[in-house]
C-alpha positions in Angstrom: 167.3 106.6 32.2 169.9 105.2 29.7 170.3 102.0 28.6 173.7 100.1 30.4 174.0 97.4 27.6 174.3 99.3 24.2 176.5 102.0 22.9 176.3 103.6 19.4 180.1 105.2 18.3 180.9 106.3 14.7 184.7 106.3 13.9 186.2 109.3 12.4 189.7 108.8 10.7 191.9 109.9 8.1 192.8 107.3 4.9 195.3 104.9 6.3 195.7 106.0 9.9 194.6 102.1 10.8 190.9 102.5 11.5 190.3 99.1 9.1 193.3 97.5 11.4 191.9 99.1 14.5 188.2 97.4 13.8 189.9 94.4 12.6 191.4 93.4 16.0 188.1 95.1 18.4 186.5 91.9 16.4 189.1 89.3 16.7 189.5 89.9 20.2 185.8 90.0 21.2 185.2 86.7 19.1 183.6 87.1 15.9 186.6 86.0 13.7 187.2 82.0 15.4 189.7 80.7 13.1 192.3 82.5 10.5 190.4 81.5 7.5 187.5 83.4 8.2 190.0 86.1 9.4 189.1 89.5 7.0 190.5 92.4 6.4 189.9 95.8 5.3 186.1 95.3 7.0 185.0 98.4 6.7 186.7 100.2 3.2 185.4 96.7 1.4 184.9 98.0 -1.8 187.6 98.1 -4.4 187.4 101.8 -5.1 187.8 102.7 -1.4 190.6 100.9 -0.9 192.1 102.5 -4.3 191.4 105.9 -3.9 191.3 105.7 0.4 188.5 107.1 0.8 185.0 106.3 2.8 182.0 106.4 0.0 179.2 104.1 2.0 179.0 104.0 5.6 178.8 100.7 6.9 177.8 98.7 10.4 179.3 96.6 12.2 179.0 95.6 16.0 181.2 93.8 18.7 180.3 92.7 22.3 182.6 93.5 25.1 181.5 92.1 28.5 177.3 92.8 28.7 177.6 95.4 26.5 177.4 95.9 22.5 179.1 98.8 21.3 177.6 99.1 17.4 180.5 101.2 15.6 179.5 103.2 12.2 182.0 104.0 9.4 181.9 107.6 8.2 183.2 108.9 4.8 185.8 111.7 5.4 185.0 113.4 1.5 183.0 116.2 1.4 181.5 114.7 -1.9 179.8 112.2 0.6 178.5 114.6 3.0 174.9 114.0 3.3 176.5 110.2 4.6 178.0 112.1 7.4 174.9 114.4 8.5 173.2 111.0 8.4 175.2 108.9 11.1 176.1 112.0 13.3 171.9 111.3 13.8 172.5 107.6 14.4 174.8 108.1 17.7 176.0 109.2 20.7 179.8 109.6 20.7 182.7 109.7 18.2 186.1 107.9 18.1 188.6 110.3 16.8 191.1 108.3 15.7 194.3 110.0 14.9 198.1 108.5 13.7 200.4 109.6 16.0 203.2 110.7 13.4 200.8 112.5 10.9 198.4 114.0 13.7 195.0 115.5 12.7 194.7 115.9 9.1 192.4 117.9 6.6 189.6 115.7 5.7 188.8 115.1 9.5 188.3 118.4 10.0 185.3 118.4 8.5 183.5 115.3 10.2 185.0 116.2 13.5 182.8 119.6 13.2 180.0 117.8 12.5 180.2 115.7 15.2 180.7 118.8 17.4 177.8 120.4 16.0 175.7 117.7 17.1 177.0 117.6 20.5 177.9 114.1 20.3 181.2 113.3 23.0 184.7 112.1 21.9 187.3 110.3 22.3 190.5 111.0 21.1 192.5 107.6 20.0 196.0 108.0 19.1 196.8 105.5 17.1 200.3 103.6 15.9 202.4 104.3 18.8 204.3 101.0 17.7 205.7 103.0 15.0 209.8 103.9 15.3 209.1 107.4 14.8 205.5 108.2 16.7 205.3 111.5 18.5 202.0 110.9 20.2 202.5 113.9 22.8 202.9 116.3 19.6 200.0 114.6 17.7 197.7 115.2 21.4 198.7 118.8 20.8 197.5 118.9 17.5 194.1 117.5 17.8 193.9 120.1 21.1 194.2 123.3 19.0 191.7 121.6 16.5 189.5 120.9 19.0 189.9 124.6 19.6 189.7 125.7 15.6 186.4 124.0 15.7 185.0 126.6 18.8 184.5 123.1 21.0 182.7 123.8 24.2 185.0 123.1 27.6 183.0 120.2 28.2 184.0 118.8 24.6 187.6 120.4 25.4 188.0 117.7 28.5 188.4 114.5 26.0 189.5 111.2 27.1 192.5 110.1 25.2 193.8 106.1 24.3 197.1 105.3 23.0 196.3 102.3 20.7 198.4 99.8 18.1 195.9 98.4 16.2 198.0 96.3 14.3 199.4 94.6 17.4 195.7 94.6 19.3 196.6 96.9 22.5 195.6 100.2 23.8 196.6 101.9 26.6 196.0 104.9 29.0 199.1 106.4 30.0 202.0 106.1 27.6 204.7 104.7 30.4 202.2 101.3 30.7 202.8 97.9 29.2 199.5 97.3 26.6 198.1 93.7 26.4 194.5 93.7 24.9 192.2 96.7 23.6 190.1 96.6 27.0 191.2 100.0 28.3 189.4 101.1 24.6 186.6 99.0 25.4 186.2 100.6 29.0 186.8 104.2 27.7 183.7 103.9 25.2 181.2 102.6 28.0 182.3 104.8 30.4 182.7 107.8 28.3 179.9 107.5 25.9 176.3 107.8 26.8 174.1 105.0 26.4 170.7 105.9 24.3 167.8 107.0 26.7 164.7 104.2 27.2 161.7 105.3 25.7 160.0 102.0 25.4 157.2 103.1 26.3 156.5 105.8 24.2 154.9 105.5 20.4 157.3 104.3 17.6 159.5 106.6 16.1 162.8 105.1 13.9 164.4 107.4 11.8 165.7 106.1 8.8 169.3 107.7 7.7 170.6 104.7 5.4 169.5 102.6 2.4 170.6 99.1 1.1 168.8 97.3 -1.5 168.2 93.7 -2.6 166.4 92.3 -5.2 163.7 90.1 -3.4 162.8 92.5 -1.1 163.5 96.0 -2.6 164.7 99.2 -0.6 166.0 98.3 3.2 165.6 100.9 5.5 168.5 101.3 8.0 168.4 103.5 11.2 168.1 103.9 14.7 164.9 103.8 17.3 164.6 106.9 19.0 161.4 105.9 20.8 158.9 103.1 21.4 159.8 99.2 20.5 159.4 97.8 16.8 158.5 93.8 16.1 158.6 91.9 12.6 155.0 91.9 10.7 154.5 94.7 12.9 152.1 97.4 11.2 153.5 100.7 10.7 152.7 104.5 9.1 155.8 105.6 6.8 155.6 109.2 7.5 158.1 112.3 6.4 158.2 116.0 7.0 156.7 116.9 3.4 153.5 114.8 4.3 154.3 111.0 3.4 151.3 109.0 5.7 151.8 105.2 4.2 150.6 102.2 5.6 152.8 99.9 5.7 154.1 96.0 7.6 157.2 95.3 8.6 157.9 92.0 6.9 161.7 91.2 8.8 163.7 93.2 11.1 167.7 92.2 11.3 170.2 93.6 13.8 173.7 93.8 13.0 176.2 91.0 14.8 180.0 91.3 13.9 179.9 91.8 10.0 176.4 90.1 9.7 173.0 90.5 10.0 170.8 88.6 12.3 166.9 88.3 12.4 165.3 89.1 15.6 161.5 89.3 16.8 161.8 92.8 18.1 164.0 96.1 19.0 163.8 98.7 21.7 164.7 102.3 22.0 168.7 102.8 21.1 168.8 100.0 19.0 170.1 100.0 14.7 168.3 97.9 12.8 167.4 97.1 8.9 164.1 96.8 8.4 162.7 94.8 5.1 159.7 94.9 3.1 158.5 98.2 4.0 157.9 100.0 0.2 158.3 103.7 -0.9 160.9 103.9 2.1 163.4 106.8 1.8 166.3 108.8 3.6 164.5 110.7 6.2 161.6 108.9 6.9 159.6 107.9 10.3 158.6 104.8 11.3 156.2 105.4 13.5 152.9 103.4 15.6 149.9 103.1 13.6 148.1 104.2 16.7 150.2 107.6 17.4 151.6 108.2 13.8 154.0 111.1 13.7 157.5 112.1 12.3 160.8 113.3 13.7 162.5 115.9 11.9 163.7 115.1 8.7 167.3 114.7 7.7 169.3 117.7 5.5 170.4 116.3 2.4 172.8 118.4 0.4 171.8 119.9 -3.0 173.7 117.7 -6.2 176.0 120.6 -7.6 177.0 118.9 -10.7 175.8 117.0 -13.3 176.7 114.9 -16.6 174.7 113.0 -19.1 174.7 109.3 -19.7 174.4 107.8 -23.6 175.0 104.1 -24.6 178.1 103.9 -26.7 177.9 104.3 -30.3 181.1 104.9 -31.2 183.2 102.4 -33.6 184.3 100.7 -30.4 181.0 100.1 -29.2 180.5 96.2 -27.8 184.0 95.8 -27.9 184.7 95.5 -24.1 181.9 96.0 -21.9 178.5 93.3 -21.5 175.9 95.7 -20.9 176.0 98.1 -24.3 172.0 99.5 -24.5 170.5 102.2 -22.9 167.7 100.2 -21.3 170.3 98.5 -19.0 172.3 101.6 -18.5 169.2 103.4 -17.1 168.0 100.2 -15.1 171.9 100.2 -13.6 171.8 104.0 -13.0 167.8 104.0 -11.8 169.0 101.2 -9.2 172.1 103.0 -7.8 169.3 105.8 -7.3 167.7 103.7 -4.8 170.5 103.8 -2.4 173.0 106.7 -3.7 170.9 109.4 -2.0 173.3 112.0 -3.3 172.1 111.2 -6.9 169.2 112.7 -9.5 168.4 110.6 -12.3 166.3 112.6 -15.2 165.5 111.1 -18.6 166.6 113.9 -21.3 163.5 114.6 -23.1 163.5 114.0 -27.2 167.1 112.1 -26.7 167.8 108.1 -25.6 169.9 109.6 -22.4 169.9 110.2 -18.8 171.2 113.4 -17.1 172.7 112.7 -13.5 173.2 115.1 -10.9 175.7 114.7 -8.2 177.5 116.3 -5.0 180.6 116.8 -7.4 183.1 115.1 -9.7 184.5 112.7 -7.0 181.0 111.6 -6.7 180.3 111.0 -10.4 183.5 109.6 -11.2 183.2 106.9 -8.4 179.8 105.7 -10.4 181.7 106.1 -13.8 184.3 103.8 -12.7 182.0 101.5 -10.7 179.9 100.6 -13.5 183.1 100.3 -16.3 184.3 97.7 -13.6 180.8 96.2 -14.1 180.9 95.9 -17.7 178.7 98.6 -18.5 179.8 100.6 -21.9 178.5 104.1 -21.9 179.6 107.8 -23.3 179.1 110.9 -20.7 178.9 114.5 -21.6 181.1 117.3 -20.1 180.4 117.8 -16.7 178.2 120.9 -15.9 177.7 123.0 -12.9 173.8 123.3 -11.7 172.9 126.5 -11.3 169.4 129.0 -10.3 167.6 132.0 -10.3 167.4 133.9 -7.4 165.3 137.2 -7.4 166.5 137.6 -11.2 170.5 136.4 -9.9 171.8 133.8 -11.4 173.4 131.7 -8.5 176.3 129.1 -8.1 177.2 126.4 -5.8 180.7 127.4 -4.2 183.4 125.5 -2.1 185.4 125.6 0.6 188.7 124.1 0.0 191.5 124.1 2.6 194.7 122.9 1.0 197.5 122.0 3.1 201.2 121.5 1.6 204.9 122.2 1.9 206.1 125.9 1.4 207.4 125.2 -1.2 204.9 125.1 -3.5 203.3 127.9 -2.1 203.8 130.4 -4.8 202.8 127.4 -7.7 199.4 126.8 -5.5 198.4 130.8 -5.4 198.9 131.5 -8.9 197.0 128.7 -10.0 193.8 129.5 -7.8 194.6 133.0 -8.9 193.9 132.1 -11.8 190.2 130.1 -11.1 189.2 133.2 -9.4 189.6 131.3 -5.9 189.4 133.8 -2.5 191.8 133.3 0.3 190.4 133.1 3.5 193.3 132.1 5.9 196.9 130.9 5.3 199.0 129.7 8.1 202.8 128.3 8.1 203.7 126.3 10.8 207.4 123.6 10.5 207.5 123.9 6.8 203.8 123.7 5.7 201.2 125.4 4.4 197.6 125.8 5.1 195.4 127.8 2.9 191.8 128.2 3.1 189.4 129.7 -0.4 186.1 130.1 -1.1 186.2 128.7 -4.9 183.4 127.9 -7.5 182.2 124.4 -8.1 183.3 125.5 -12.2 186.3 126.4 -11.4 187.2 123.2 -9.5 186.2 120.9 -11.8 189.8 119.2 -12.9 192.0 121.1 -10.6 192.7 118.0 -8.6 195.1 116.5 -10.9 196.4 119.7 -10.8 197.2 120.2 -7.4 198.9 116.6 -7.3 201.3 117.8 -10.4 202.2 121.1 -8.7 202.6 119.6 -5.4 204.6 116.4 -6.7 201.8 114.2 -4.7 203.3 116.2 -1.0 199.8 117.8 -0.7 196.5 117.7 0.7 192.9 118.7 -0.9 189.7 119.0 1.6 187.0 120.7 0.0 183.2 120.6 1.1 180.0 122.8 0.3 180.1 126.0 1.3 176.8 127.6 -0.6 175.2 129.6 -3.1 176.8 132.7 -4.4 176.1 135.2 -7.4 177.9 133.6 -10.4 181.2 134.7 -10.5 183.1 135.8 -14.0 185.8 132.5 -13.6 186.0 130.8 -17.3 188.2 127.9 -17.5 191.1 128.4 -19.9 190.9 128.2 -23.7 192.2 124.8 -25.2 195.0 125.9 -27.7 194.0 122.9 -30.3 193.7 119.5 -30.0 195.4 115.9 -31.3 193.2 114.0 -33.0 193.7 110.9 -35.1 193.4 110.5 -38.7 193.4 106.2 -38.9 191.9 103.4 -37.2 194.5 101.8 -35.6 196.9 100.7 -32.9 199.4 103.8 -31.8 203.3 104.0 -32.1 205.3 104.9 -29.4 207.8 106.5 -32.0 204.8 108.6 -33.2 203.8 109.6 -29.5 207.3 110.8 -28.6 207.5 113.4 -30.7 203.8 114.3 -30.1 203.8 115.0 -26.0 206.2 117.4 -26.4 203.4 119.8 -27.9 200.4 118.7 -25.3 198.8 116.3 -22.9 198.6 112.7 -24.6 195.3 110.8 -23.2 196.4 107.4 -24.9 200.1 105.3 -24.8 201.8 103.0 -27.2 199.9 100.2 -28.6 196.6 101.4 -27.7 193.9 101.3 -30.4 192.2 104.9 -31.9 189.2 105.2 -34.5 189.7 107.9 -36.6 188.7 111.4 -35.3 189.4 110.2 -31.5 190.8 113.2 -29.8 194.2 111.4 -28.7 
């Protein structure tokens, strides 16, 4: 049997095709925003570097009520840097929304989460969204998503989707594309009918898997996941257990459910439900909760291998303590040991016989998001070159590599080819199709470090970058090009914009006018 009164959806969009908007009004209209100063937007991409860059980095929770039923929706990063995010949730529910805009149609980064969810058998809904725009093509944007369904070797029953027309920014959805929209009901009605509820196994012993992390700092690691079997209570005693043999004992001091874009304490949770659970120590990405009577686990989580990494130093050059608050080491391996906690994507090693920390990642999207987010934070720091991580295998030395599917006009076709020609990149499909290109390579996690600046120059910012782990190859012979010199600075002082003009006619400038230089800065 499957429970009538919950439903668990994760939304799968590309940047700015109005899933914020979309989740935005599904709250507003079943009640959790009761006046306009307590009216938010951008709930789910909340922090400042998502909505910079438009990207997904954390998934988040967030629940509505429609009717009897709770429909608890979960945000899902669309970067490949962030994929261990994405095998996580696809764990957490039952159905997808596929949201789509109905000018652009399905793009790139979706790809990649839509095969996931696929792959995990989980059903969908198509949702074609912005039909309020002037020049919408929803049927052509249906048609799209169809041979992508198709791409994607979808099964027929995964081929017979329901679809929604949608405007999330004026609240309506409809069915059929002739009908007048009012509310978002007919969305409402198309996730409880469409997508299963989770099966009741009260009865059986505890099992929660937990597949996200938060972290606060009176009650440490919070374990985040959904009950696959048996019921869970606060001050409930528990075994922690995990596929490589983790057997803790352990009490669950609170349990919280998510309500709107809150958490709520409750007394207990049955089978289906998401909960946070506090107080529960040495708790990690793939663990089992599970009855102290009938301890067991359920099988762990896949967490992709960091591919990259970079050391971390305090700041000791003549600027140091200049701009930032936090200038020592101790609280730059403090801030980088707690983003550990929760960043499951990230290693932190100390450097033996050096005052450093090396940091391994899922690429340089990942560790630049970090670099940024503690700069914002006031945190001073230098970082070494970024290095790719490789090993041994049977006296080979090995390599991560990518798959990168680049989509852009034709006309840059010929700029595009040579330039992966020249990191060594293999083609693997190229199709044209109404003026654009789609190319496909198998390309080394070296040889992609900096090409994405690249790509936007060559492209004039028309194209489209999806890359995502592909595996471990036998090193390849790619060596990034040979610097012809550099610029570097002979004073301390501010720069001239007279000086620089002449100057970035022979190179790449990193500073502008007025900006101060220590002597022996590479400018």
């Amino acid at each position: 049997m499957r429970r009538k009164d919950l439903r668990n959806i994760a939304i799968i969009a590309h940047v700015d095709h109005g899933k914020t908007t979309l989740v935005d009004s599904m709250l507003k209209q079943t009640g959790y925003f009761e006046n306009k100063y307590s009216e938010l937007e951008c709930v789910l991409d909340s922090n400042d570097l998502e909505r910079e860059r438009g990207i997904t980095i954390l998934s988040k929770n967030t629940s509505v009520k429609y009717k009897d039923t709770i429909i608890h929706i979960v945000d899902t990063p669309g970067h490949a840097d962030f994929s261990g995010e994405v095998e996580r949730i696809m764990k957490m529910v039952d159905g997808v929304l596929l949201l789509v805009d109905a000018t652009d149609g399905p793009m790139p980064q979706t790809r990649f989460v839509l095969k996931k969810a696929l792959e995990n058998n989980l059903k969908p809904i198509v949702v074609i969204n912005k039909i309020d725009r002037p020049n919408s093509n929803p049927h052509h944007a249906l048609d799209k998503v169809f041979s992508l369904f198709i791409d994607l070797n979808a099964t027929d029953k995964q081929l017979d989707f329901p679809v929604i027309y949608t405007s999330g920014k004026q609240g309506i959805a409809i069915e059929n594309l002739d009908q007048k929209g009012e509310n978002l009901n007919p969305l409402f009605e198309a996730i409880i009918k469409h997508i299963p509820g989770p099966q009741i196994k009260d009865t059986l012993p505890l099992r929660m898997l937990i597949t996200m992390l938060d972290y606060n700092n009176y009650t440490g690691r919070i374990g985040i996941g959904r009950i696959f079997q048996g019921k869970i209570s606060k001050n409930q005693n528990i075994i922690l257990t995990s596929p490589s043999g983790k057997n803790l004992k352990r009490k669950v001091i609170q349990l919280m459910k998510f309500s709107g874009l809150q958490k709520l304490e409750i007394e207990q949770a049955n089978s289906g439900d998401i909960v946070a659970v506090y107080g529960v120590d040495g708790i990690d990405i793939g663990d089992t909760i599970s009855s102290e009577y009938d301890p067991g686990y359920l099988e762990g989580l896949k967490i992709d291998k960091p591919t990259v990494s970079m050391e971390f130093y305090a700041n000791d050059g003549p600027f140091a303590g200049q701009d930032g608050k936090f200038v020592n080491i101790t609280q730059i391996r403090d801030r980088l040991f707690k983003e550990a906690q929760t960043n499951v994507g990230l290693i932190v090693e100390e450097i033996e016989g050096e005052r450093g920390y090396k940091v391994s990642g899922r690429g340089e999207l990942h560790l630049s998001i970090l670099i940024e987010t503690m700069r914002r934070e006031g945190y001073e720091l230098c970082v070494s070159k970024m290095k790719v991580i490789t090993y041994t295998e049977n006296g080979v030395v090995m390599e991560p590599v990518e798959y990168l599917l680049l989509d852009l006009p034709a006309e840059f076709q010929g700029g595009i080819m040579e330039a992966m020609g020249k990191r060594s990149a293999i083609m693997k499909n190229l199709e044209i199709s109404e003026g654009r290109v789609s190319i496909e390579y198998l390309i080394s996690s070296k040889a992609m470090i900096g090409f994405k600046n690249e790509f936007i120059t060559l492209t004039k910012g028309n194209g489209i970058m999806h890359q995502s782990f592909y595996g471990y190859m036998p090193q390849g012979n790619f060596q990034p090009p040979k610097r012809n010199g550099v610029f570097i600075a002979k004073e301390t002082d501010k720069t001239a914009a007279y000086a620089l003009n002449y100057l970035q006619e022979h190179g790449t400038m990193f500073v502008g006018p007025g900006e101060e230089v220590y002597a022996g800065q590479i400018v």
